[in-house]
Each structure stands twice: as C-alpha cells, then as structure tokens.
C-alpha positions in Angstrom: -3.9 -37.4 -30.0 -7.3 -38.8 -32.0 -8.6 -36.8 -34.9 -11.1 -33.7 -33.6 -9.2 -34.1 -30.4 -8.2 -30.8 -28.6 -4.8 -29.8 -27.7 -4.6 -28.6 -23.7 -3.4 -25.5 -24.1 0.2 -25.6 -22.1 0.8 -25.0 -18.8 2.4 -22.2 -17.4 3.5 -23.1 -14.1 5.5 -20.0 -12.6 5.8 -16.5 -13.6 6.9 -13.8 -11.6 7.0 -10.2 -12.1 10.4 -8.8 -10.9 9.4 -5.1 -10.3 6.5 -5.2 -7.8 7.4 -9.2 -6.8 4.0 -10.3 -8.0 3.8 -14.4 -8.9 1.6 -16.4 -10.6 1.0 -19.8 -10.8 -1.0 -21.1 -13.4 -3.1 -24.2 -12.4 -6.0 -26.5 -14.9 -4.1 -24.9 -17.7 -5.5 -21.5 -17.9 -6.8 -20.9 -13.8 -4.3 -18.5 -12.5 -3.8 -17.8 -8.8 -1.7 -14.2 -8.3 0.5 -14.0 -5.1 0.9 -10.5 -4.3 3.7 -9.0 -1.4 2.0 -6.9 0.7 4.0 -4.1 2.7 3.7 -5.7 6.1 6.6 -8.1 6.1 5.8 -11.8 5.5 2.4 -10.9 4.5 1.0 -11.9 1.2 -2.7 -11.6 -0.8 -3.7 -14.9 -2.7 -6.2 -13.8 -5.6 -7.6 -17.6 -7.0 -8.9 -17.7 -10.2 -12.6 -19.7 -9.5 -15.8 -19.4 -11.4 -19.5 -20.5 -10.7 -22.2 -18.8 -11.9 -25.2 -19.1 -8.8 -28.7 -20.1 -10.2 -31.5 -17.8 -9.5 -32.9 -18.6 -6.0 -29.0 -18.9 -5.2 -28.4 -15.6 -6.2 -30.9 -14.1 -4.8 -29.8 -15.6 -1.4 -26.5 -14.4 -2.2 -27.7 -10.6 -3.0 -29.7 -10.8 0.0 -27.5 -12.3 2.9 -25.5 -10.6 5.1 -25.9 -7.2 3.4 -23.8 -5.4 6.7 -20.9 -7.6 5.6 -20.1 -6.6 2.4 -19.3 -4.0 -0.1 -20.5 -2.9 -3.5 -19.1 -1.4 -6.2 -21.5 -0.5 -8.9 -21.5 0.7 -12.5 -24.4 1.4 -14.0 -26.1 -2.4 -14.0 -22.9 -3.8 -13.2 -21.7 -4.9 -9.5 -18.7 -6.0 -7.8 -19.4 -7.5 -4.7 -16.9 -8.2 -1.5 -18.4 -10.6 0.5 -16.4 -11.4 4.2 -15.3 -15.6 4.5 -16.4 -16.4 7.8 -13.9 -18.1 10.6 -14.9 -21.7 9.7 -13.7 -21.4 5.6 -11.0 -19.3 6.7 -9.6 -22.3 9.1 -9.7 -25.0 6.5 -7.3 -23.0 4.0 -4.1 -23.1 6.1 -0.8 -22.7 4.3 2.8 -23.5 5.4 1.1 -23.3 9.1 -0.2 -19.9 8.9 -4.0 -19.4 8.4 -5.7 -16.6 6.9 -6.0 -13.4 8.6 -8.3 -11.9 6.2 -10.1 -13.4 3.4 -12.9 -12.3 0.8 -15.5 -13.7 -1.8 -15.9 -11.7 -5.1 -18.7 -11.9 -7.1 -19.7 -10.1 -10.4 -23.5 -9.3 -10.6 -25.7 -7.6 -13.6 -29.2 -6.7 -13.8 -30.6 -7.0 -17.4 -34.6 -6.2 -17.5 -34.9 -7.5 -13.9 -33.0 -10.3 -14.1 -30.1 -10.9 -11.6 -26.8 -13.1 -12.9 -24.3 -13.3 -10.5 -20.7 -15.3 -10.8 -18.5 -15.9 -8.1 -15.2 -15.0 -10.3 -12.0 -15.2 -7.8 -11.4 -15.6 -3.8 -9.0 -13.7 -2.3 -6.9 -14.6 0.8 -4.5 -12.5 3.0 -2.2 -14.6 5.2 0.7 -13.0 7.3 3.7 -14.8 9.2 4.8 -17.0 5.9 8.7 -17.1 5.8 8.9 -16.0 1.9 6.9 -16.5 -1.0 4.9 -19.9 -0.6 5.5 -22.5 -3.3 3.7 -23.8 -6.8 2.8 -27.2 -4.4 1.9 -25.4 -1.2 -0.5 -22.9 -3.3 -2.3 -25.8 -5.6 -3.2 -27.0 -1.9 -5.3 -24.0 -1.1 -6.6 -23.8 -5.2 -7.5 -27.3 -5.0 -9.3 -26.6 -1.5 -11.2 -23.3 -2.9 -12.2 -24.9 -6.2 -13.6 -28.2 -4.1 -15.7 -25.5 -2.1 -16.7 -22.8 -4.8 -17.5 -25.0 -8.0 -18.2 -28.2 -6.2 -15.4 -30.3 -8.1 -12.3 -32.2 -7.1 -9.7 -30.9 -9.2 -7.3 -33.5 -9.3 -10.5 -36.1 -10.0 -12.5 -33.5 -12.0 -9.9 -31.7 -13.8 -11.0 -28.9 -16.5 -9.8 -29.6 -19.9 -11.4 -26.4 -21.8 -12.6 -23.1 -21.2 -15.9 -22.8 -19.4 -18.2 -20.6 -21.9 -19.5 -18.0 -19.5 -23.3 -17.8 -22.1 
C-alpha cells in the first residue's frame, strides 16, 4: 500500500444470527444484503443494501408515479416509501430457479423548505420454493443484478472502494 492510500475496510462475508436464522452477507466491503426466514416454509425475504440518490426531475417522477401502488410512511418531513417491482424486474432476479413472488423498492424522501430529496436506500425481495438458505455466490448474483439496475454500475467492473458520503 502507497503512502495516503486507504485501507478497504475488511470483508465480512457471512454472519448469521442463530436465534431468529437471519444471515447476512456482506458484499463491496461494507453493502450488506440480510436473508430473513419467513414462516412459510422455503420462503425467504432478501433486503439489498443499494443507494442512489434521484436528481430532482427524477424524483419528482418518482413521487409522482404510480401513487395507487405504493405506500407511505410519514414522519413529520420524513417518508418511507414502498414502491411495487413490476413483473419484468421481478423476472430478471431469479435465484436457484425460483423467481420472486413479491418484491419492493424503498425509498427515503424529505422535504426541507420545498425541496424534495429522495434516495432509493435498499430492495427487498421475497422468493418462496428455495430448498434452504441460498448461498454467499448465488446471493452476490441477485446484488450484483440490483446494483447494475439501481445505481447504474457493474459491480464486479465498477467496484466501490469507500463509503459514499450521502451530503
């Protein structure tokens, strides 16, 4: 390592929860994607760690769009927002042979004097019919996947190396 150079922080690849049978797989060094048993057997919810913070004319698409489809949870001038992924996204984010039954955008949005920021902060994913808990390779798949479609980045070309200040 050159002088001024950064350490990577390390990587922390598996860690599971014994209790409630929670995993999580840690991916780009600190991008973490939870795999959560669900009480229907074989079924399991994939929360990935993305981020991308939508420009203004973006966001304001995004506020505006499909406002029967999703929910909002507000406090005060802070939202959460579930937004529905449609049929096509769902069908490109197979794993172990089973596609997603159910999956979700969510988005953190503030108004501050009229101004709207919204970030797209994780994607959630529910798929049912896996035999066990997927794998640390079969899940970097469907990270690698979201992260190409979210932040507009190949992963394995583009990789992150720090932090991403959220200013």
């Amino acid at each position: 390592m050159r002088r001024g150079e950064k350490a990577p922080l390390p990587a922390l690849p598996d860690i599971e929860e014994k209790d409630l049978g929670v995993k999580e797989y840690w991916y780009e060094t600190f991008r973490r994607v939870l795999i959560l048993p669900l009480k229907e057997k074989d079924c399991y919810m994939l929360s990935i760690d993305v981020y991308k913070r939508l420009e203004r004319q973006e966001a304001s698409m995004f506020l505006e769009s499909e406002t029967s489809e999703h929910n909002v949870l507000s406090s005060n001038e802070i939202f959460l927002i579930y937004k529905p992924l449609h049929e096509e996204s769902l069908s490109r984010l197979v794993l172990n042979g089973v596609k997603p039954a159910k999956g979700e955008l969510v988005a953190v949005a503030t108004k501050n004097n009229g101004d709207k920021r919204v970030e797209i902060s994780d994607v959630r994913l529910i798929y049912c019919g896996l035999k066990g808990v997927p794998s640390y390779e079969d899940v970097r798949s469907i990270y690698n996947e979201v992260v190409r479609v979210i932040e507009s980045r190949d992963p394995l070309k583009e990789p992150l190396d720090e932090i991403i200040e959220r200013s």
